[in-house]
C-alpha positions, 0 to 999 in steps of 0.5 A, a space after each residue: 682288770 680291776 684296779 687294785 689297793 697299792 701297797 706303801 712301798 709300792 707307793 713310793 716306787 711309783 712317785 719315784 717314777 714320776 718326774 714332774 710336779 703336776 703328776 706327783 700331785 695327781 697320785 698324792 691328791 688321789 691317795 690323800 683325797 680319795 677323789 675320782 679322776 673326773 673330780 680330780 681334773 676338774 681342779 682349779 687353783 682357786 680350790 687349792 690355794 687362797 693367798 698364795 697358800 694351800 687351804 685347809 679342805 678342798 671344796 668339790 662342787 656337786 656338778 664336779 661329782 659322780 652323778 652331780 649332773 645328771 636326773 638325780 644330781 639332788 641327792 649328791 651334795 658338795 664334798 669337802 675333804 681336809 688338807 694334811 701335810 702331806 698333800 699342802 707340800 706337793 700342792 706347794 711343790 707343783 705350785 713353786 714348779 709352775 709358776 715360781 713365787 707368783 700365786 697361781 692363777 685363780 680359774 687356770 687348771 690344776 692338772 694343766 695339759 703341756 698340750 692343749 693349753 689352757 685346757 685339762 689333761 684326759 682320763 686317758 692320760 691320767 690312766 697313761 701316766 699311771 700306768 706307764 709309771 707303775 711298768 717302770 716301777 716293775 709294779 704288778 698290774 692293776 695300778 690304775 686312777 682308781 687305785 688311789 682312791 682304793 687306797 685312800 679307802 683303805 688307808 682309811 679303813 685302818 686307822 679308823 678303826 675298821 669302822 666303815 661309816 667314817 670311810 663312807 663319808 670320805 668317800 661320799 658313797 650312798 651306802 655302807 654297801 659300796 663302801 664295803 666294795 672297796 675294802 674287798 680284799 685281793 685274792 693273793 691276800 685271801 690265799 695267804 691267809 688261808 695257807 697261814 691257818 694254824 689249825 691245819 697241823 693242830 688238826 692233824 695232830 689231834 686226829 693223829 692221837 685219837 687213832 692212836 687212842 683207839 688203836 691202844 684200846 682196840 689191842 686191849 
């Protein structure tokens, strides 16, 4: 199943599900970043925080991106994504959770695994904490990892005034062309529209008319 754009309200019925810190800002760096889960994983502290405060862009480092480390990794470059608000408080709130007022450990892992420490939750558990989080919600399906940055991009899209260029370069895509794959709209959204088209009863009434038109003037 493809994943698909969350809705606002959805959004918080997600997080409402959520009941720690760390997966919070899993789903807040992904609606907030737009990031890939494999680039979200590879968080460490020391991208995050610098003096015991969130610092104002993440840097992502080339090999920690899609295609950073294979035979075309020259034509992907390091990506840096701004902090807002809403992403330094749940950086805060997960940081506070962990490790009190202490400032992290620079190299430790953001997304820390209760069962494997020190290492890194999986793709695998990312998805699980997903999805098990958006079935308590009572979400349709499709809520997936990639759903967030889905989201991002679409959240982008608006505000940005429909203009895709700026959307790419968020997203750090190669071409204006798979940018535009994010944006594809759901088909629900697609039907809802097409039933919403004002010039269905327009129509019937105009042909409504003309045979009555013809109709007068076949009786003269």
């Amino acid at each position: 199943m493809i994943a698909r754009f969350i809705e606002p309200l959805e959004r918080h019925a997600l997080l409402d599900e959520l009941k720690n810190s760390r997966d919070r800002l899993l789903v807040q760096m992904g609606l907030n970043t737009g990031l890939r889960v494999g680039s979200l994983l590879s968080l460490r502290w020391k991208q995050l925080v610098w003096d015991g405060t969130p610092v104002p862009a993440i840097e992502v480092p080339r090999r920690n991106l899609k295609g950073g480390k294979g035979r075309h990794k020259k034509s992907v470059s390091s990506h840096r994504l701004v902090v807002n608000e809403t992403l330094r408080r749940f950086i805060m709130e997960h940081m506070q959770a962990e490790f009190g007022g202490k400032p992290p450990p620079p190299e430790a892992w953001v997304f820390a695994s209760r069962k494997r420490w020190p290492g890194v939750i999986s793709r695998q558990h990312a998805h699980a904490i997903l999805t098990a989080a958006a079935a308590r919600a009572g979400l349709a399906p499709g809520v997936a990892p990639h759903s967030l940055r889905r989201s991002f991009a679409g959240d982008l899209y608006e505000l940005g005034g429909h203009c895709l260029l700026k959307v790419q370069v968020a997203l750090a895509h190669s071409s204006p062309e798979v940018t535009a794959m994010y944006l594809r709209p759901e088909q629900d959204a697609v039907d809802d529209l097409i039933r919403g088209l004002p010039f269905h009863t327009q129509a019937a009434a105009s042909i409504a008319s003309e045979s009555e038109a013809l109709s007068c003037i076949s009786g003269v």
